[in-house]
KOLGU-4560 file (N, C-alpha, C; in nm, 3 decimals, padded with zeros to 5 digits):
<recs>
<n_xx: -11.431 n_yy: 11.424 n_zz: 31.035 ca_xx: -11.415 ca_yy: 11.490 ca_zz: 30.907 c_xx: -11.285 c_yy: 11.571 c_zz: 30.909 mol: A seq: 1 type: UNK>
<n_xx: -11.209 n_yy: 11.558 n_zz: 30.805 ca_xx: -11.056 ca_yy: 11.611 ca_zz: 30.770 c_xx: -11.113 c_yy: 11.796 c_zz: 30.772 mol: A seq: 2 type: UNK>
<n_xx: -11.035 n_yy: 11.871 n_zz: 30.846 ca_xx: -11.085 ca_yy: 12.022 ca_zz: 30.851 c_xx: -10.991 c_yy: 12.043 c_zz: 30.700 mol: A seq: 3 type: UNK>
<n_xx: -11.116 n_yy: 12.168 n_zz: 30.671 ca_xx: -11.059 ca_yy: 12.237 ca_zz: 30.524 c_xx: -11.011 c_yy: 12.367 c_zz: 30.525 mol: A seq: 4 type: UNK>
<n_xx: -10.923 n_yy: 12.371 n_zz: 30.441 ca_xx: -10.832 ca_yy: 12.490 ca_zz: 30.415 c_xx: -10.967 c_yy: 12.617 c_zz: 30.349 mol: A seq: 5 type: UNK>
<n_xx: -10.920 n_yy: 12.711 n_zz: 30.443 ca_xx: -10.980 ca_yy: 12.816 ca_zz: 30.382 c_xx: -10.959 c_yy: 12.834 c_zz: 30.198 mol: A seq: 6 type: UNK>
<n_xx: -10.990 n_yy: 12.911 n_zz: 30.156 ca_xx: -11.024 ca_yy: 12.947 ca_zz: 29.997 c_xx: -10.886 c_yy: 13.028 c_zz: 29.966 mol: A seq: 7 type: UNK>
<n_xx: -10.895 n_yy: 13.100 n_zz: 30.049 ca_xx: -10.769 ca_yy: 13.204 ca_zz: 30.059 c_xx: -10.627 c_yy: 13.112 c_zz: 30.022 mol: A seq: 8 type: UNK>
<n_xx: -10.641 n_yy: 13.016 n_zz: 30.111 ca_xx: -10.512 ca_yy: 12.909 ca_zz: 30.106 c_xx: -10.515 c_yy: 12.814 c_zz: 29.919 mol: A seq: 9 type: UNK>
<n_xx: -10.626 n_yy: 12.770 n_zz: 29.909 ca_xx: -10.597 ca_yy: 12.714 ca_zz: 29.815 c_xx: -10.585 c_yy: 12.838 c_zz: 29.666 mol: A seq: 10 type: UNK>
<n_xx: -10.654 n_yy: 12.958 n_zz: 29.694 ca_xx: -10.554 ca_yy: 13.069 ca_zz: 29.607 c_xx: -10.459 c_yy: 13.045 c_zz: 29.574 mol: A seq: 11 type: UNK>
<n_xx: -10.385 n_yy: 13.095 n_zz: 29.730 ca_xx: -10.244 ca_yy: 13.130 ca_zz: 29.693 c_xx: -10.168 c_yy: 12.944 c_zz: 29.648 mol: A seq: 12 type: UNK>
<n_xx: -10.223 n_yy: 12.857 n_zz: 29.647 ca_xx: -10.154 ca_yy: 12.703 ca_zz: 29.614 c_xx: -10.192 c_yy: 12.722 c_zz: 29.430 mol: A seq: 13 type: UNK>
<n_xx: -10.288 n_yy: 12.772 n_zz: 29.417 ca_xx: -10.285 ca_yy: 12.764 ca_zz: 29.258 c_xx: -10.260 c_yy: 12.888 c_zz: 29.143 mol: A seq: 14 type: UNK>
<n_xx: -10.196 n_yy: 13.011 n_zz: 29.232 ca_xx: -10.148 ca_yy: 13.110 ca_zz: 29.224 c_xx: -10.009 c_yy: 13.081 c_zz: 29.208 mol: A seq: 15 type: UNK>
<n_xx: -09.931 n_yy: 12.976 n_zz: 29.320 ca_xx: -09.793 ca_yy: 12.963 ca_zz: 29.296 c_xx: -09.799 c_yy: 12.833 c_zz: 29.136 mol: A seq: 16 type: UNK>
<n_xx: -09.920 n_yy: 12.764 n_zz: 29.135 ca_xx: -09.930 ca_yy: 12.652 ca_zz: 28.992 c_xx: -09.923 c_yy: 12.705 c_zz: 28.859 mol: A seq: 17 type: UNK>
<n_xx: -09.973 n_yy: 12.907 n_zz: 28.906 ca_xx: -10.036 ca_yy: 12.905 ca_zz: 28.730 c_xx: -09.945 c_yy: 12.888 c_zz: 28.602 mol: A seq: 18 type: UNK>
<n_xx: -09.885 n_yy: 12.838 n_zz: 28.594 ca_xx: -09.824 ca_yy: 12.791 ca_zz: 28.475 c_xx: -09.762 c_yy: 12.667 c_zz: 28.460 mol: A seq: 19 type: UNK>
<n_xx: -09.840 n_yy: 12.602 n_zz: 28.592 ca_xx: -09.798 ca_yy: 12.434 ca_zz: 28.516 c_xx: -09.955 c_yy: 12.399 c_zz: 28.511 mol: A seq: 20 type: UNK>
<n_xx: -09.959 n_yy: 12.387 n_zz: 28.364 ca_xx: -10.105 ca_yy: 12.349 ca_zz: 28.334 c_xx: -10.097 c_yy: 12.197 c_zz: 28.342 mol: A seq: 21 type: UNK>
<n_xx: -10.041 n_yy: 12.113 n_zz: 28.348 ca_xx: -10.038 ca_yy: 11.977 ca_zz: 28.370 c_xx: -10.091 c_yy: 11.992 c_zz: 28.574 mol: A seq: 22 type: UNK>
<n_xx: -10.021 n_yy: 12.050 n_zz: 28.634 ca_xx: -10.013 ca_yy: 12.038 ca_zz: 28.767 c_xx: -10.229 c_yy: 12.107 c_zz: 28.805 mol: A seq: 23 type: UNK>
<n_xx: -10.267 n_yy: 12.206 n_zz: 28.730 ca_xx: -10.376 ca_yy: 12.248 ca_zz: 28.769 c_xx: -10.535 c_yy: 12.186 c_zz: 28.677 mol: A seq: 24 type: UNK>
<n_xx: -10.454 n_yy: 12.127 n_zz: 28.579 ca_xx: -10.567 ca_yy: 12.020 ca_zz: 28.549 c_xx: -10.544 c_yy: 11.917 c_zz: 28.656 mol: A seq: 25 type: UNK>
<n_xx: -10.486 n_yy: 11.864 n_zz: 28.705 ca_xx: -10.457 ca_yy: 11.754 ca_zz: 28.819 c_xx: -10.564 c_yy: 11.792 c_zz: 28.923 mol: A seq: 26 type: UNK>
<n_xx: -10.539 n_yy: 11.919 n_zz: 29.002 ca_xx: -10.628 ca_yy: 12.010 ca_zz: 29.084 c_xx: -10.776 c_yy: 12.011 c_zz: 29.044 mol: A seq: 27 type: UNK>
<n_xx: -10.818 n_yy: 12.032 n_zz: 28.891 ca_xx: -10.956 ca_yy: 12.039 ca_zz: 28.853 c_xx: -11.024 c_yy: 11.889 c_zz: 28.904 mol: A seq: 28 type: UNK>
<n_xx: -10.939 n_yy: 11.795 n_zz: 28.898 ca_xx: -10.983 ca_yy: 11.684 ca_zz: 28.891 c_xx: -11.009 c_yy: 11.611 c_zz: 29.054 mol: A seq: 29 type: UNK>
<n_xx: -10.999 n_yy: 11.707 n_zz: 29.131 ca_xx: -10.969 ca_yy: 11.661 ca_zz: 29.273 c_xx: -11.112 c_yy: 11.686 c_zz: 29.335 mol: A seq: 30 type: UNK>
<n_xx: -11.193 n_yy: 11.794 n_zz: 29.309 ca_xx: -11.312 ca_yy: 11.796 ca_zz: 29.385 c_xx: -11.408 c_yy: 11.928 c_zz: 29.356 mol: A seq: 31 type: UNK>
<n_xx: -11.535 n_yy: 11.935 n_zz: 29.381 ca_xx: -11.547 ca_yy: 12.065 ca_zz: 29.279 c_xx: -11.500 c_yy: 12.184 c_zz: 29.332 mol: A seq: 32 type: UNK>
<n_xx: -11.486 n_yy: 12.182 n_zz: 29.477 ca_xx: -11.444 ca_yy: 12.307 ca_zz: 29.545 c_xx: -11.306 c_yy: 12.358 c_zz: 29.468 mol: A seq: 33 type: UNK>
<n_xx: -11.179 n_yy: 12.235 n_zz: 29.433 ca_xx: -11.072 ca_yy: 12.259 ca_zz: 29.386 c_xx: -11.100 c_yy: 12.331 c_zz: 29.260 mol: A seq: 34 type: UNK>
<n_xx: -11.186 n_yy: 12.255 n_zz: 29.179 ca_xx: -11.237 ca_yy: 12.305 ca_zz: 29.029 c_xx: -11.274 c_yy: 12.454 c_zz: 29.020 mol: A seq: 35 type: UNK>
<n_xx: -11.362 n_yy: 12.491 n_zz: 29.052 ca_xx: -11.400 ca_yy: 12.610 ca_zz: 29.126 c_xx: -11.328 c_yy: 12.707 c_zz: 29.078 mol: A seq: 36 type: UNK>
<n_xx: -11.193 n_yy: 12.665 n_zz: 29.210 ca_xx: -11.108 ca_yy: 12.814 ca_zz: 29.233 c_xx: -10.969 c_yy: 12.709 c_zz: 29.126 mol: A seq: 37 type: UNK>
<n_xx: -10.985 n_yy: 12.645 n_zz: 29.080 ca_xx: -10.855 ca_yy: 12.642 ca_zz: 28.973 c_xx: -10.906 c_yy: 12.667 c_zz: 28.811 mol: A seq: 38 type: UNK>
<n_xx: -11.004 n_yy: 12.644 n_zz: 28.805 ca_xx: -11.097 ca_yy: 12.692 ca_zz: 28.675 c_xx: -10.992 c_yy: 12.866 c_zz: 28.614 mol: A seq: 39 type: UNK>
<n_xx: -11.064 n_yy: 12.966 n_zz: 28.696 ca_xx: -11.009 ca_yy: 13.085 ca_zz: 28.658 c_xx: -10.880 c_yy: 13.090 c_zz: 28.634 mol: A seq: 40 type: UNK>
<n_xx: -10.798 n_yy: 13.045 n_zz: 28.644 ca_xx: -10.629 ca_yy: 13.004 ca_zz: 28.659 c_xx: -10.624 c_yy: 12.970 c_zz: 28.521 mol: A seq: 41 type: UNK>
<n_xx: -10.680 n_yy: 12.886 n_zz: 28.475 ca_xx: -10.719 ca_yy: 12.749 ca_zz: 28.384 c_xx: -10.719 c_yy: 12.912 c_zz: 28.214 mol: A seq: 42 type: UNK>
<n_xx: -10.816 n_yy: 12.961 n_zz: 28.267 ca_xx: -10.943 ca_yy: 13.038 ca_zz: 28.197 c_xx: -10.863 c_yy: 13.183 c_zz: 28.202 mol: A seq: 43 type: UNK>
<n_xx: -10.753 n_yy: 13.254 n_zz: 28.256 ca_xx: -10.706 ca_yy: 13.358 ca_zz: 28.308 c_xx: -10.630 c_yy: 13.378 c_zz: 28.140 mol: A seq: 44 type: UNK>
<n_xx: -10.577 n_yy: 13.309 n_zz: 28.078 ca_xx: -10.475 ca_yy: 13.341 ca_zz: 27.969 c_xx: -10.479 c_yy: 13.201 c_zz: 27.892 mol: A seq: 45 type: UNK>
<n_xx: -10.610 n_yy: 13.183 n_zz: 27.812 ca_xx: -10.706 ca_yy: 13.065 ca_zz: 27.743 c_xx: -10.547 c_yy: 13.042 c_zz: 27.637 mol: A seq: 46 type: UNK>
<n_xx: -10.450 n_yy: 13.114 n_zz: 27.650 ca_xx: -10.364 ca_yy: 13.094 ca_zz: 27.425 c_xx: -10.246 c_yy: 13.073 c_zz: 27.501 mol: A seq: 47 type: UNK>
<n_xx: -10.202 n_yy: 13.103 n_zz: 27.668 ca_xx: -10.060 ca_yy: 13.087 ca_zz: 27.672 c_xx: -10.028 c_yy: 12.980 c_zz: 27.677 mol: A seq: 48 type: UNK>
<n_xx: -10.124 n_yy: 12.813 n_zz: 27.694 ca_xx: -09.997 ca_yy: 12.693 ca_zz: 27.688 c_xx: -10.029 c_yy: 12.621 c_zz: 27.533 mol: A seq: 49 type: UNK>
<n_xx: -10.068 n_yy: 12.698 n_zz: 27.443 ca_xx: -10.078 ca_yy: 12.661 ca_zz: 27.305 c_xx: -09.957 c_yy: 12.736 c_zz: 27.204 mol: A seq: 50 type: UNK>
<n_xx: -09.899 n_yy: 12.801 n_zz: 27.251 ca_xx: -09.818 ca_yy: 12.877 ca_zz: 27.190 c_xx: -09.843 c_yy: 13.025 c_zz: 27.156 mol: A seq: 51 type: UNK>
<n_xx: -09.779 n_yy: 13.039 n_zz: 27.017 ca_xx: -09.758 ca_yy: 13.161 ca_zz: 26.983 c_xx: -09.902 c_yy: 13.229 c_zz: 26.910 mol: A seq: 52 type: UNK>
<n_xx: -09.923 n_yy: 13.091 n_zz: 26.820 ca_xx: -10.030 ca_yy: 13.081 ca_zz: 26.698 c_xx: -10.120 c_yy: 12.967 c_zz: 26.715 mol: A seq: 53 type: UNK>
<n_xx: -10.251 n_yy: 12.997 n_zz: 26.834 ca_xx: -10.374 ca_yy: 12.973 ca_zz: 26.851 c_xx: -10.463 c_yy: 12.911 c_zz: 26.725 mol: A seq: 54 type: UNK>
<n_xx: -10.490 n_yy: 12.815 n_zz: 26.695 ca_xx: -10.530 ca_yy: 12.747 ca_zz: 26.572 c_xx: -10.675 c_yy: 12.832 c_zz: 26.558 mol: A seq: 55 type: UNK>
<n_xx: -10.720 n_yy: 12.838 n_zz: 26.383 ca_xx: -10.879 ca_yy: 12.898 ca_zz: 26.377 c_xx: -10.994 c_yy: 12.817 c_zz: 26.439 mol: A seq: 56 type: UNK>
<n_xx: -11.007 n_yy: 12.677 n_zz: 26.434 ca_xx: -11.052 ca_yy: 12.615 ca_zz: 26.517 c_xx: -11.066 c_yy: 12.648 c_zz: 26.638 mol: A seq: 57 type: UNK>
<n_xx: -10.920 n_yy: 12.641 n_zz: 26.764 ca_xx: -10.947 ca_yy: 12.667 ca_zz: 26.899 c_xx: -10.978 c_yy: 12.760 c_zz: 26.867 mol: A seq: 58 type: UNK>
<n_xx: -10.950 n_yy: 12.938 n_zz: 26.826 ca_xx: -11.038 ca_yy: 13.038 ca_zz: 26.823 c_xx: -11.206 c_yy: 13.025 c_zz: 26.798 mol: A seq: 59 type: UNK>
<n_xx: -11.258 n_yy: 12.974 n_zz: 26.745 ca_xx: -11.381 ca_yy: 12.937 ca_zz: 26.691 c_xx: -11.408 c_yy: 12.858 c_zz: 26.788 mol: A seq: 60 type: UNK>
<n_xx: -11.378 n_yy: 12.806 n_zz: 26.893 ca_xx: -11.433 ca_yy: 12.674 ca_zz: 27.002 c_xx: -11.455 c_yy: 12.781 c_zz: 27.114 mol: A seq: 61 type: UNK>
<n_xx: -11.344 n_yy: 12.889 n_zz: 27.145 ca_xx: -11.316 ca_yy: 12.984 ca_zz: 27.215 c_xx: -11.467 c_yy: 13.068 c_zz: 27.247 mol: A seq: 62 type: UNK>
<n_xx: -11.452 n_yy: 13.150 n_zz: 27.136 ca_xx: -11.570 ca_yy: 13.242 ca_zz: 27.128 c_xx: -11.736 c_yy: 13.205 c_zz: 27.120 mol: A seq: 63 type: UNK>
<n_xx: -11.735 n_yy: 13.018 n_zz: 27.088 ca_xx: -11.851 ca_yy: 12.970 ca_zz: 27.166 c_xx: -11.920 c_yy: 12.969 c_zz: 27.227 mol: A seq: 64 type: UNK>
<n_xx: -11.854 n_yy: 12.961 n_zz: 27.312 ca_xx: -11.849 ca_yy: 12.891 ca_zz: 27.451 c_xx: -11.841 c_yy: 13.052 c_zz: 27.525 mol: A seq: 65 type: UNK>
<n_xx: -11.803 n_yy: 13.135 n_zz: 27.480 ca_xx: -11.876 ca_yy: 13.296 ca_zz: 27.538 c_xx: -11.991 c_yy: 13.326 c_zz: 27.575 mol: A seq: 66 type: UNK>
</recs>
């Protein structure tokens, strides 16, 4: 069995990602442990890769799911 990176490590790997949301949906998709700890990343600032002006819709999908 391939040894695994502590938690700590894959932090700081999706700590240096958080703002390529293309690169950490990639990560969600890798295993759930990855999902996990790239979720909050994901979930940390829900409006910054939509722009300026967050549609009423995604707001309304948003506060759902609360």
């Amino acid at each position: 069995m391939a040894p695994i990176l502590p938690v700590d490590c894959f932090e700081e790997i999706f700590r240096f990602l958080q703002e390529d949301k293309t690169s950490l949906h990639s990560c969600i998709l890798v295993n759930r442990l990855w999902c996990e700890n790239t979720a909050p990343f994901l979930w940390r600032q829900p409006f910054f890769f939509i722009g300026t002006t967050p549609s009423e819709k995604l707001i309304r999908t948003y506060i759902s799911c609360l």
